[in-house]
N, CA, C and O atoms as a GROMACS GRO file, in nm:
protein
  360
    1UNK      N    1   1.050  -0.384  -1.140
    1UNK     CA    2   1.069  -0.253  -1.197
    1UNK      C    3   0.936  -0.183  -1.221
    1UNK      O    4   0.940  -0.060  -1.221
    2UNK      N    5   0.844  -0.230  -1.236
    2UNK     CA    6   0.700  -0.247  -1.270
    2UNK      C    7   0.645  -0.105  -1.148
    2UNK      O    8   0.601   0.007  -1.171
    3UNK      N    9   0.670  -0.174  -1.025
    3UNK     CA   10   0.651  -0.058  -0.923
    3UNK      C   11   0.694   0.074  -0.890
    3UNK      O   12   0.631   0.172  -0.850
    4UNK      N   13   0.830   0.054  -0.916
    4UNK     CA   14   0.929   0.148  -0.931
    4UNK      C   15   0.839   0.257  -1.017
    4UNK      O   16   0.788   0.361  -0.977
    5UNK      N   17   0.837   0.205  -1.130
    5UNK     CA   18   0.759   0.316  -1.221
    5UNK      C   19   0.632   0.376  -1.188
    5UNK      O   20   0.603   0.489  -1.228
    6UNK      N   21   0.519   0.274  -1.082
    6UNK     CA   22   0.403   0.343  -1.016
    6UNK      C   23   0.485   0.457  -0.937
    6UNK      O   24   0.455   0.574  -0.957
    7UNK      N   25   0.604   0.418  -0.837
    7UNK     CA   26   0.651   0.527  -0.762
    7UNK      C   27   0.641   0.678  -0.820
    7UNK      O   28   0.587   0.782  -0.785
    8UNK      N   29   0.741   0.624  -0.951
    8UNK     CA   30   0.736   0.807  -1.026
    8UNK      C   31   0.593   0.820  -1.084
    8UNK      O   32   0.581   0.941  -1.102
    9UNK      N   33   0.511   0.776  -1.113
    9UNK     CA   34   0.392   0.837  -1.144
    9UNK      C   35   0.331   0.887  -0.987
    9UNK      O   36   0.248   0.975  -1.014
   10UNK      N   37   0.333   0.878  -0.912
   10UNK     CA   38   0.311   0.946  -0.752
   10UNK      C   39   0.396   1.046  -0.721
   10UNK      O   40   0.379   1.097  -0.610
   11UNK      N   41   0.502   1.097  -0.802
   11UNK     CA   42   0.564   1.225  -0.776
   11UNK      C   43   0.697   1.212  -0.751
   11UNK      O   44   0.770   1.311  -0.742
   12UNK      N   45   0.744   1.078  -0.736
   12UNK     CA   46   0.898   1.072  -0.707
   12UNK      C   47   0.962   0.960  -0.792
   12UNK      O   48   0.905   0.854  -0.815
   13UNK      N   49   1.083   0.992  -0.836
   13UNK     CA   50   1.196   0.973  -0.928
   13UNK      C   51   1.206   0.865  -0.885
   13UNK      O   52   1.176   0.783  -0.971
   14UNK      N   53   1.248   0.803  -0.753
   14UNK     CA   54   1.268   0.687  -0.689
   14UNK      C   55   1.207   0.630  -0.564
   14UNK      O   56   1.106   0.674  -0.510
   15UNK      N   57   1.284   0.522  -0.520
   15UNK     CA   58   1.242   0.489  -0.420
   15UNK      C   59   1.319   0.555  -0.249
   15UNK      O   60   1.294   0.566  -0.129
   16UNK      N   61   1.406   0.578  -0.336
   16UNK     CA   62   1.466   0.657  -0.209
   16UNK      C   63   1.467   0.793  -0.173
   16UNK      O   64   1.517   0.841  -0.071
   17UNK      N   65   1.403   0.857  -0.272
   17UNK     CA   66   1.365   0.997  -0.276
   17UNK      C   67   1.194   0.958  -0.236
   17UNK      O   68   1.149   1.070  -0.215
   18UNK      N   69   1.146   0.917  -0.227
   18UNK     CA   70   1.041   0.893  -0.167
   18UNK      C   71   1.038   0.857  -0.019
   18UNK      O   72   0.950   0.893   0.060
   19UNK      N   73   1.150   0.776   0.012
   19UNK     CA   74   1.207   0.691   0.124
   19UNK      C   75   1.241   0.876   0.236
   19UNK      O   76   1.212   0.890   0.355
   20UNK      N   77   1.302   0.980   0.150
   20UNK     CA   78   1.356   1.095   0.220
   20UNK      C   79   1.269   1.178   0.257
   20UNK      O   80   1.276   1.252   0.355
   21UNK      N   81   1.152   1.166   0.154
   21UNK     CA   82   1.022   1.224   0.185
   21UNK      C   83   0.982   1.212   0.341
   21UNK      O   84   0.993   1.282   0.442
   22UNK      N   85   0.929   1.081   0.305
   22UNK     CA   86   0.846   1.068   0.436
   22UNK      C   87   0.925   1.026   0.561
   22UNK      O   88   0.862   1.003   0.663
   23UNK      N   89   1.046   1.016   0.560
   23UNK     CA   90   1.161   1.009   0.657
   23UNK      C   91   1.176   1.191   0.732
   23UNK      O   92   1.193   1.222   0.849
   24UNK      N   93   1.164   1.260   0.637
   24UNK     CA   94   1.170   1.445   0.638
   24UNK      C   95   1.048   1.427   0.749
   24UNK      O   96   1.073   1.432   0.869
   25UNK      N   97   0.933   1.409   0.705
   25UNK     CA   98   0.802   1.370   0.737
   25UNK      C   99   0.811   1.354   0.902
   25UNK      O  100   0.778   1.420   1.001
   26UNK      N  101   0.871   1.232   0.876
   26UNK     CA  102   0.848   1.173   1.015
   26UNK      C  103   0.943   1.280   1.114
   26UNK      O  104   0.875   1.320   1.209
   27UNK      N  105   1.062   1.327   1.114
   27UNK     CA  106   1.122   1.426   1.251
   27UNK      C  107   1.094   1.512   1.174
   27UNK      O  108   1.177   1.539   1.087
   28UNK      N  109   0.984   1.574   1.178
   28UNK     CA  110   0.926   1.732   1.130
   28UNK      C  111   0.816   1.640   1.261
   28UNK      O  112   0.807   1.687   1.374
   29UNK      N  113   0.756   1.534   1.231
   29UNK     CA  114   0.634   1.515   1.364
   29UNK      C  115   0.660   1.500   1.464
   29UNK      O  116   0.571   1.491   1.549
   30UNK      N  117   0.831   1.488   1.504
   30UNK     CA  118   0.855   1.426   1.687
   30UNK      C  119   0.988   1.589   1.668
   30UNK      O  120   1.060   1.603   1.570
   31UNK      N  121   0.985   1.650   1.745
   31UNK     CA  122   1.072   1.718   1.832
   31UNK      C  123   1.206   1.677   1.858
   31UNK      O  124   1.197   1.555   1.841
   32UNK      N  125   1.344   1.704   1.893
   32UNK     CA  126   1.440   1.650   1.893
   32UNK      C  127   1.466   1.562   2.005
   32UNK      O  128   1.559   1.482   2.013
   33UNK      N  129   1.370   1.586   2.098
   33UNK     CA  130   1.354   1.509   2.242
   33UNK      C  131   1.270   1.349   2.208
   33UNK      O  132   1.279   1.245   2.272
   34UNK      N  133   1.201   1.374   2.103
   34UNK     CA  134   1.074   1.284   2.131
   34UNK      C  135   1.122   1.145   1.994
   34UNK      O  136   1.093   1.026   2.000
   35UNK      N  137   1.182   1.201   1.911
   35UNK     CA  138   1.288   1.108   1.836
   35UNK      C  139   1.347   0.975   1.904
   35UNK      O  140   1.443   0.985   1.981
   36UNK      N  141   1.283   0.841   1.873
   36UNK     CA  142   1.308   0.735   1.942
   36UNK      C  143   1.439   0.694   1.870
   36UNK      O  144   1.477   0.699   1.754
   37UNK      N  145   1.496   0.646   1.998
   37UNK     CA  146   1.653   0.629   1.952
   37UNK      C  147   1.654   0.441   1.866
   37UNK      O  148   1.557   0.365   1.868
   38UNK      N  149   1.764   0.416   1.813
   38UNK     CA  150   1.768   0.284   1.734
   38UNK      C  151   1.678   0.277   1.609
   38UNK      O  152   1.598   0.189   1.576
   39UNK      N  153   1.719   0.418   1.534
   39UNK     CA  154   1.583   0.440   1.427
   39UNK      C  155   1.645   0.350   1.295
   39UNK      O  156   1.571   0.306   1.207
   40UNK      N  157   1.769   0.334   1.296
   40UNK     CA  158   1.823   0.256   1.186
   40UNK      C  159   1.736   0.154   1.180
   40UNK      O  160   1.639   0.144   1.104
   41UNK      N  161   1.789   0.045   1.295
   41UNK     CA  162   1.721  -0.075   1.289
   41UNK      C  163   1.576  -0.112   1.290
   41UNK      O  164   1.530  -0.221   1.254
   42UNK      N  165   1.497   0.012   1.345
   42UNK     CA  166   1.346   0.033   1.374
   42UNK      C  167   1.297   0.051   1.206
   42UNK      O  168   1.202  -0.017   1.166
   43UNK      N  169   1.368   0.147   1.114
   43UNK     CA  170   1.336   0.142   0.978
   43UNK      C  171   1.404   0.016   0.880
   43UNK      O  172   1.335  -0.044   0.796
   44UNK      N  173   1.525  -0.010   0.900
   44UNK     CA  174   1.542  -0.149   0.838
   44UNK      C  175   1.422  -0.296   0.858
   44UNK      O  176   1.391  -0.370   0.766
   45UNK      N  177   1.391  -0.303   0.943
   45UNK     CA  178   1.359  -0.397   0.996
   45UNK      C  179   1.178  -0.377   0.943
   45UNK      O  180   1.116  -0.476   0.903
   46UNK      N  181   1.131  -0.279   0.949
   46UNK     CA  182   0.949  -0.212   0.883
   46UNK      C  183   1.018  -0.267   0.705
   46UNK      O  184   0.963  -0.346   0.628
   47UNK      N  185   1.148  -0.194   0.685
   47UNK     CA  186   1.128  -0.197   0.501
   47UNK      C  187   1.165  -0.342   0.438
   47UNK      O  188   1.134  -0.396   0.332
   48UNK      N  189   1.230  -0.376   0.528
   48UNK     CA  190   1.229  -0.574   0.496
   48UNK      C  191   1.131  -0.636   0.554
   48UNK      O  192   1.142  -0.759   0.550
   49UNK      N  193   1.042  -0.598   0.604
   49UNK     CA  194   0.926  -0.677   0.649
   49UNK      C  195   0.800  -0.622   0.541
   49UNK      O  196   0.701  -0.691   0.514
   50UNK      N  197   0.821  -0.498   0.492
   50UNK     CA  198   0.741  -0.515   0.356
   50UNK      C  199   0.806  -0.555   0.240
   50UNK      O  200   0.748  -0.637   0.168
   51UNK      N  201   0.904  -0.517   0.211
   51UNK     CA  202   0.954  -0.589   0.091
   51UNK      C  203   0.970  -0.751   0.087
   51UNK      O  204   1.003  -0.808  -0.017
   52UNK      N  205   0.947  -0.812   0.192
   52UNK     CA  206   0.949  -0.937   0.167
   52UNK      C  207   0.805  -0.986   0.155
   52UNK      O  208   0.777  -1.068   0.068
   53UNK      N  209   0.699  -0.932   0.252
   53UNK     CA  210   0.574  -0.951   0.248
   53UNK      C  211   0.516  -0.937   0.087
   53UNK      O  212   0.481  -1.038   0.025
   54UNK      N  213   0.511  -0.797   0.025
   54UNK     CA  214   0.492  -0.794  -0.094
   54UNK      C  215   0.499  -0.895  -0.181
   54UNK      O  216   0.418  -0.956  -0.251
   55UNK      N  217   0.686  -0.903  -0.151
   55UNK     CA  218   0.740  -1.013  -0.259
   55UNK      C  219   0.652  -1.128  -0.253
   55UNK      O  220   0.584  -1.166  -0.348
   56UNK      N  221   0.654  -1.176  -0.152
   56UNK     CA  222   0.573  -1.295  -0.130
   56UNK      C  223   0.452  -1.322  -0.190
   56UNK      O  224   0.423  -1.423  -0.254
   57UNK      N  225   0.352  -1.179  -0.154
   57UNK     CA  226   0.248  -1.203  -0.256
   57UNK      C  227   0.234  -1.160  -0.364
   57UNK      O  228   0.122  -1.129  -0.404
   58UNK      N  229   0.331  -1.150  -0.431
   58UNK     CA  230   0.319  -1.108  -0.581
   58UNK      C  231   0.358  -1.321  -0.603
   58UNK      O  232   0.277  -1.410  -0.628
   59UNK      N  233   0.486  -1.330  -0.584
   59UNK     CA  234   0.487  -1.514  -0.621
   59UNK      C  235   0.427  -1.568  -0.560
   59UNK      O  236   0.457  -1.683  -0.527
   60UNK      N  237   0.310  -1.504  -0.518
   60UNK     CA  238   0.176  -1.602  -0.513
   60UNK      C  239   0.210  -1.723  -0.366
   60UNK      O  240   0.134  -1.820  -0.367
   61UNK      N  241   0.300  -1.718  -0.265
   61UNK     CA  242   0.348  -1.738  -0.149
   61UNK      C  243   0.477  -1.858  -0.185
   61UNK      O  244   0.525  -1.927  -0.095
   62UNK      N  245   0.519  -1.870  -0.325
   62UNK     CA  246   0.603  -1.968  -0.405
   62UNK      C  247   0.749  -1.860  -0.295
   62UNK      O  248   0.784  -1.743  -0.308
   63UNK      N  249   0.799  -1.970  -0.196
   63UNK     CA  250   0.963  -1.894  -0.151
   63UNK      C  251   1.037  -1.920  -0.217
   63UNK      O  252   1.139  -1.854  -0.198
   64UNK      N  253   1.049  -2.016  -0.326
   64UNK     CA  254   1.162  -1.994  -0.400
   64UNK      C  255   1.159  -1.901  -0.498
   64UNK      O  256   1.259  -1.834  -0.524
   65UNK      N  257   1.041  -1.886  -0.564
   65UNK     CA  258   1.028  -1.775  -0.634
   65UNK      C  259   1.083  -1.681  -0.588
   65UNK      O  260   1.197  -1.646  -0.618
   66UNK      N  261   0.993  -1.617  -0.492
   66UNK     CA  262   0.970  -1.526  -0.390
   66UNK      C  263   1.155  -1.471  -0.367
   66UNK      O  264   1.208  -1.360  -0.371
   67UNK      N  265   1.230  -1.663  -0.333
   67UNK     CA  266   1.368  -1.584  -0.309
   67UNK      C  267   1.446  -1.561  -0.429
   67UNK      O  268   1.563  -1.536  -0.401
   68UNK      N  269   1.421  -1.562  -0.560
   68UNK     CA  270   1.491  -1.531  -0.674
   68UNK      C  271   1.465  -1.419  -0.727
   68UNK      O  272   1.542  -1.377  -0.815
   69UNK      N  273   1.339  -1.334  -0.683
   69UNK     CA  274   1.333  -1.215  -0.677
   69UNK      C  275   1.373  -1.136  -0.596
   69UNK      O  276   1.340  -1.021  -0.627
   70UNK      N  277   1.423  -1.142  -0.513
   70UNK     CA  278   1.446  -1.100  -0.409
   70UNK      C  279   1.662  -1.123  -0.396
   70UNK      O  280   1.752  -1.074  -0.328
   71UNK      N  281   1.648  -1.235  -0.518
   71UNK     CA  282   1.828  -1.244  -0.539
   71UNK      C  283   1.868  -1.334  -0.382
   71UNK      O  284   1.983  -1.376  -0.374
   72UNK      N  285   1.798  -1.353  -0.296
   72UNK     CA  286   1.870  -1.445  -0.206
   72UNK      C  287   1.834  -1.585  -0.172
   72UNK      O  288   1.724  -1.618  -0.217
   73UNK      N  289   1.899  -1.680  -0.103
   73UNK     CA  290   1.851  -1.842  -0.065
   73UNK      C  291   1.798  -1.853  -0.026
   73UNK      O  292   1.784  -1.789   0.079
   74UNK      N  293   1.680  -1.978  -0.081
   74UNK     CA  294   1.555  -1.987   0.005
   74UNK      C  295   1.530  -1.982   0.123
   74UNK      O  296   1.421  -1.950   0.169
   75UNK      N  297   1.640  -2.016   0.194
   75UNK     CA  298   1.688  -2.100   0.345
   75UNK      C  299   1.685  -1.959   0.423
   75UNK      O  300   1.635  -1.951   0.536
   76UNK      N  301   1.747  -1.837   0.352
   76UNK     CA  302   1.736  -1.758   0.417
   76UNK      C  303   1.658  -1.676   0.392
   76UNK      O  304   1.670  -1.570   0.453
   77UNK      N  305   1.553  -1.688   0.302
   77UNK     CA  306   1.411  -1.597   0.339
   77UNK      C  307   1.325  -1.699   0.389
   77UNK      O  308   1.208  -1.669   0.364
   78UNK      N  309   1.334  -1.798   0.443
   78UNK     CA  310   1.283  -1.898   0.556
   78UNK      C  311   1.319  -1.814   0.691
   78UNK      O  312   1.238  -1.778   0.778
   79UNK      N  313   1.439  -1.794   0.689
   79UNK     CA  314   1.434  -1.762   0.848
   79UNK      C  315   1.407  -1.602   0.863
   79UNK      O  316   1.376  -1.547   0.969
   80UNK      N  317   1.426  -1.539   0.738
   80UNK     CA  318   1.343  -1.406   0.754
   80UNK      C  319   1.228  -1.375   0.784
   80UNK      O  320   1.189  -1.284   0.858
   81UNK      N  321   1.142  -1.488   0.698
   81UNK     CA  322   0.974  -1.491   0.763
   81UNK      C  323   0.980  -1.576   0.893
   81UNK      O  324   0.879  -1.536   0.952
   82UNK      N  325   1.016  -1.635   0.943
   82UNK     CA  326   1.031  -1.641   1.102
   82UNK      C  327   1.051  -1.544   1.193
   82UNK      O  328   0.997  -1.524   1.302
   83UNK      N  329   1.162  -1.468   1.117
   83UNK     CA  330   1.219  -1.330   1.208
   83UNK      C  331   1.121  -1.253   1.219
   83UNK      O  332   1.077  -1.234   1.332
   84UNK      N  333   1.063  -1.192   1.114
   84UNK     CA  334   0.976  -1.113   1.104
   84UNK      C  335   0.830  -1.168   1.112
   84UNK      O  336   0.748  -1.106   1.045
   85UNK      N  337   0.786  -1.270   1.182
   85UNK     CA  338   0.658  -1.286   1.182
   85UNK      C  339   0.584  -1.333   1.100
   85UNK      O  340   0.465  -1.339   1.130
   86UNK      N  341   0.623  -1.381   0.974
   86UNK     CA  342   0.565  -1.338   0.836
   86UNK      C  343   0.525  -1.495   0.829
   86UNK      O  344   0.415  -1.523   0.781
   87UNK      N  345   0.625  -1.617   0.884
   87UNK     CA  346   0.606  -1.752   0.826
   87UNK      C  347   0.447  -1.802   0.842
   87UNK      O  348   0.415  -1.894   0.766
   88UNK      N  349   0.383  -1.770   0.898
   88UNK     CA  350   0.196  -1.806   0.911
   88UNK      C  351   0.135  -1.750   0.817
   88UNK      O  352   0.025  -1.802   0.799
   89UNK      N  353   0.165  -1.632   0.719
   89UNK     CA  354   0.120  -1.527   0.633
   89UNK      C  355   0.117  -1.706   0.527
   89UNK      O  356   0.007  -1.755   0.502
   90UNK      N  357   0.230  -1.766   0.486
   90UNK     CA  358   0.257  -1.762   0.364
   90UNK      C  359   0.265  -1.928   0.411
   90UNK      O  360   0.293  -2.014   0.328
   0.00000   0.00000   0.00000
């Protein structure tokens, strides 16, 4: 929650009003042609690869920690940092 609150001291209420910001941001910079298609998964996949990275180093590279903040099983933020590259980080 700690961060959350840096968020609104930077100008936004949340994280997802921040999230709309720079989402606005981004197709204001590409044209309706130049908009790469599969943007769901292209942005899911960037915001769980920082939110887990973070997480990670805030519990200090502890995954169980790491997965009780995060509310899920260790087992499966094991194979998330595989998925995402991350398991050599930590």
């Amino acid at each position: 929650m700690q961060s959350l609150k840096k968020v609104g001291v930077l100008g936004f209420k949340s994280l997802s009003e921040a999230m709309e910001t720079r989402l606005e941001r981004y197709f204001e910079m590409h044209d309706e042609v130049d908009v790469p298609t599969g943007l769901y998964d292209i942005i899911i996949k960037e915001i769980e690869k920082s939110l887990i990275n973070v997480t990670m180093r805030h519990a200090g590279g502890n995954k169980v920690k790491a997965a009780r903040i995060l509310g899920i099983n260790r087992n499966t933020l094991h194979k998330k940092l595989l998925t995402l590259d991350l398991e050599n980080e930590y």
